[in-house]
C-alpha positions in Angstrom: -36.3 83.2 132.1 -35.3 84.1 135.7 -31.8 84.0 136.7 -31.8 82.0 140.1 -28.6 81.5 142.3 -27.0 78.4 143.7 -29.0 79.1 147.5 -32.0 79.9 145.4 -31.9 76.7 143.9 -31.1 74.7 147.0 -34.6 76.1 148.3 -36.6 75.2 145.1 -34.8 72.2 143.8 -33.2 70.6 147.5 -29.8 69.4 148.2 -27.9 67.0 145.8 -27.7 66.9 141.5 -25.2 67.6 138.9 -24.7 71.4 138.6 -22.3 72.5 140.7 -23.1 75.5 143.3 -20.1 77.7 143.5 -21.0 79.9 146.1 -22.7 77.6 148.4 -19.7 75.9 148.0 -17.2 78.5 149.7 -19.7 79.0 152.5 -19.4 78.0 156.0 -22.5 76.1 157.5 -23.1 79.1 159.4 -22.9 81.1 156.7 -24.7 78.4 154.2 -27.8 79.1 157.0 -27.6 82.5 156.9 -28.1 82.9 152.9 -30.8 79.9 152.7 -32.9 82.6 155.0 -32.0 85.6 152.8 -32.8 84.0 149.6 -36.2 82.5 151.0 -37.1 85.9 152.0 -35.6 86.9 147.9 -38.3 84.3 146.4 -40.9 85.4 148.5 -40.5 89.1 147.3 -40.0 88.4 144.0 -43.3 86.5 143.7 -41.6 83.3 142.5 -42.4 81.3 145.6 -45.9 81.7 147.9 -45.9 81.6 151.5 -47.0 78.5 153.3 -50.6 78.6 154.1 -51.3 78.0 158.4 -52.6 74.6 156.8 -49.9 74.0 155.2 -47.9 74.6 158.4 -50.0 72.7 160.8 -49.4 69.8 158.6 -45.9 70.1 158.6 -45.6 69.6 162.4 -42.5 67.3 163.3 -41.4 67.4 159.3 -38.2 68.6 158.4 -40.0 70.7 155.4 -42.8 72.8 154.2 -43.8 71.9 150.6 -43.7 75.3 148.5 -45.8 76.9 145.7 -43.5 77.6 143.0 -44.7 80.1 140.4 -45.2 78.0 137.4 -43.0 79.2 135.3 -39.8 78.3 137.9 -41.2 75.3 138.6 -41.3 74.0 135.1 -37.2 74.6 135.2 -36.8 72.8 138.3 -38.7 70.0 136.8 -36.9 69.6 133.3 -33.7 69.9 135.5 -35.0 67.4 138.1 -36.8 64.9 135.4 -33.7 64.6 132.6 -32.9 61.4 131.3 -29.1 62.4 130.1 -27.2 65.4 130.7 -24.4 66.9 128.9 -21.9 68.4 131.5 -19.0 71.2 130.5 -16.8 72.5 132.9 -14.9 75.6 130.5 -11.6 77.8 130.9 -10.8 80.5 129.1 -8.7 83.7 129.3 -11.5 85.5 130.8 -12.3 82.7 133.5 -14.0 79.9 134.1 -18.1 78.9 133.8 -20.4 75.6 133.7 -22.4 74.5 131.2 -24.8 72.2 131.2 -27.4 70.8 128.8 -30.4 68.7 130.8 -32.3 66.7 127.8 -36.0 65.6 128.6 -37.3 63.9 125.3 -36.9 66.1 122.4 -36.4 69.0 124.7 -33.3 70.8 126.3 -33.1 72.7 129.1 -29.9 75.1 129.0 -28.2 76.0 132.5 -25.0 78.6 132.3 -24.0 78.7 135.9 -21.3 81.7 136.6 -18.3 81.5 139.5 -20.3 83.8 141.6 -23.1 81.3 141.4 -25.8 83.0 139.0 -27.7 80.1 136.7 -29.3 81.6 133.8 -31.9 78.7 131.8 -33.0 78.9 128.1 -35.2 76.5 126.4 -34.4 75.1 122.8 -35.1 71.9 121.2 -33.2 68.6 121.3 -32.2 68.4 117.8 -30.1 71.6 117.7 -28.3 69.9 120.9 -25.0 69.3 118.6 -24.9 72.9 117.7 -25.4 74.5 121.6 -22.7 71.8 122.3 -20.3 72.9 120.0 -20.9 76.4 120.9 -20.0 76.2 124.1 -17.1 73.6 124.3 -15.5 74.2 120.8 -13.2 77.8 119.8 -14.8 79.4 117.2 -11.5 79.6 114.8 -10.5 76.1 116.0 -7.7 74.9 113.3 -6.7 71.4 112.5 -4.7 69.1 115.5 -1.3 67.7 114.5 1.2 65.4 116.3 1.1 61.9 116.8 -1.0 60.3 119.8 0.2 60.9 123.6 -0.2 58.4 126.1 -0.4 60.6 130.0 1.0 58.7 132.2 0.5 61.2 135.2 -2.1 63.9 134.2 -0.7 66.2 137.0 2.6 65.8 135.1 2.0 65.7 130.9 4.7 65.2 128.9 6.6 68.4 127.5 4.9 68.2 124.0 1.4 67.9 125.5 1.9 70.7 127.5 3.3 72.3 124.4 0.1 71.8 122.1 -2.1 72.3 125.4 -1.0 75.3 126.0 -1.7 77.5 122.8 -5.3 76.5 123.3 -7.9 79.2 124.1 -10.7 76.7 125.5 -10.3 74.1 127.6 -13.9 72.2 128.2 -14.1 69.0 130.6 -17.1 67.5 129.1 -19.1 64.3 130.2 -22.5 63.0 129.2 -24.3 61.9 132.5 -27.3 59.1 133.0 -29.6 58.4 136.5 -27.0 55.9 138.5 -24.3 56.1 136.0 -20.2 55.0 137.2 -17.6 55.7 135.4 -18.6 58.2 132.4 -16.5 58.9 129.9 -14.6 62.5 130.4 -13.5 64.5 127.3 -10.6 67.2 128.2 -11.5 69.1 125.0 -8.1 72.0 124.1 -9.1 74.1 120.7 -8.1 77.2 119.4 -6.3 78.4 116.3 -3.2 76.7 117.1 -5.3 73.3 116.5 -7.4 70.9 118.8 -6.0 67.9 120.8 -8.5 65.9 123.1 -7.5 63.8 126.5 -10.4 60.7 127.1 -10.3 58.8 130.1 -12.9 56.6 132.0 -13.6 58.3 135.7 -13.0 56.8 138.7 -11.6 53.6 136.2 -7.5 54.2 137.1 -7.4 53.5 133.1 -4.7 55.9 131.0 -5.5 59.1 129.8 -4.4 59.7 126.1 -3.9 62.8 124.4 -4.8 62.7 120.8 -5.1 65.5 117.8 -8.1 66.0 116.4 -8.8 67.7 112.7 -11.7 69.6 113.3 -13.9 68.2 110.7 -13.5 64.8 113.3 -14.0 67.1 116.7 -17.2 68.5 115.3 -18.3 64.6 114.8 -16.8 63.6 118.0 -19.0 67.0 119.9 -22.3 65.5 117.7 -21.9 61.9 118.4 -22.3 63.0 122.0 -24.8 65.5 121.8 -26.8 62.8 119.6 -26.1 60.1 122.1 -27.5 62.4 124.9 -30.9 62.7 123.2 -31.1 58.6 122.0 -30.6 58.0 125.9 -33.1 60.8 127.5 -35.4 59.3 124.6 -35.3 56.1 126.2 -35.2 56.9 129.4 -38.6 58.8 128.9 -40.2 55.5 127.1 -39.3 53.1 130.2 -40.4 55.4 132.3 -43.9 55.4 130.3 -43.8 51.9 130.2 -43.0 51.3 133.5 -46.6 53.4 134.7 
């Protein structure tokens, strides 16, 4: 599949969503102007958009827009990643730096998005039923051991206690991970910490001012805890797909 960038994507896909654009991001409005251009004149060269016919202009008279024609195979992306009912959001940290993650589930199908700091998304296909597996891939340490400790309660993330921060510390991947719906609230965050020196997970509510609690996790349990999410996203996009059928 192509690999688009964040301004790219603003052009095909318009303002607003889940994934997070990076590079836009850091950009001056000036600046944000100036690489919307460049990257229209990008598509057009690379064949993945089609210029607007003079119709097509003529019509758009007084309209902030000109609809595009998106070479199918982009456009199907942009409307997997447009039409999910649930997705599956990981922010990760590493030694090597920091990516996104996300997993966009349209009935029994997922559309993968790896987005880099620099702003490069790169999309795979695969089916909903292996979703536990991708998940686990990309939010769990390969050599993850066993948690140990009793329970933490946090009362100040920005401050942990000394023995969090102590079992926190030795982990090699830290992956913020939250399962999002159309018009959800407060979603459940996962702070997921695994490596070799065990796995420990922080749960809060967002935006709920409720505690955050540290917990170790044996791995046998995190791999359950990863699924049970990853099986929850696909029940959900399921029946968001069958309301939405019913609803026509």
């Amino acid at each position: 599949m192509e690999v688009l960038t964040d301004e790219e994507l603003a052009i095909l896909a318009g303002p607003g969503g889940l994934v997070v654009s990076p590079y836009l991001a850091a950009l001056s409005d000036a600046e944000r102007e100036v690489a919307l251009r460049t990257a229209y004149r990008g598509l057009l060269a690379r064949g993945i958009v089609d210029p607007p016919t003079p119709e097509a202009l003529a019509a758009a008279i007084g309209e902030p827009t000109v609809e595009l024609h998106v070479r199918q195979d982009v456009l199907s992306v942009v409307t997997l990643r447009r039409g999910a009912g649930a997705t599956v959001c990981v922010a990760r940290s590493t030694v090597l730096g920091q990516d996104y993650w996300y997993a966009h589930v349209v009935r029994d199908v997922v559309l993968v998005e790896q987005v880099s700091t620099d702003g490069q998304h790169r999309f795979a296909l695969a089916s909903a039923g292996i979703l536990g597996d991708l998940l686990l891939d990309a939010a769990v340490h390969p050599e993850t051991a066993d948690g140990t400790g009793p329970e933490i309660a946090v009362a100040d993330p920005d401050e942990p206690p000394t023995e969090v921060v102590e079992h926190l510390g030795s982990a090699l991947v830290r992956a913020d991970v939250v399962m999002r719906v159309p018009d959800d609230r407060e979603p459940k965050l996962l702070g997921l910490f695994t490596g070799p020196g065990g796995a420990w997970v922080l749960s809060a509510r967002e935006a709920s001012g409720g505690p955050v609690v540290a917990r170790p996790l044996t791995r046998a349990a995190l791999e359950a805890q990863v699924r049970e999410l990853a099986e929850r996203a696909v029940s959900t996009a399921a029946a968001v797909a069958s309301a939405a059928a019913g609803a026509r």
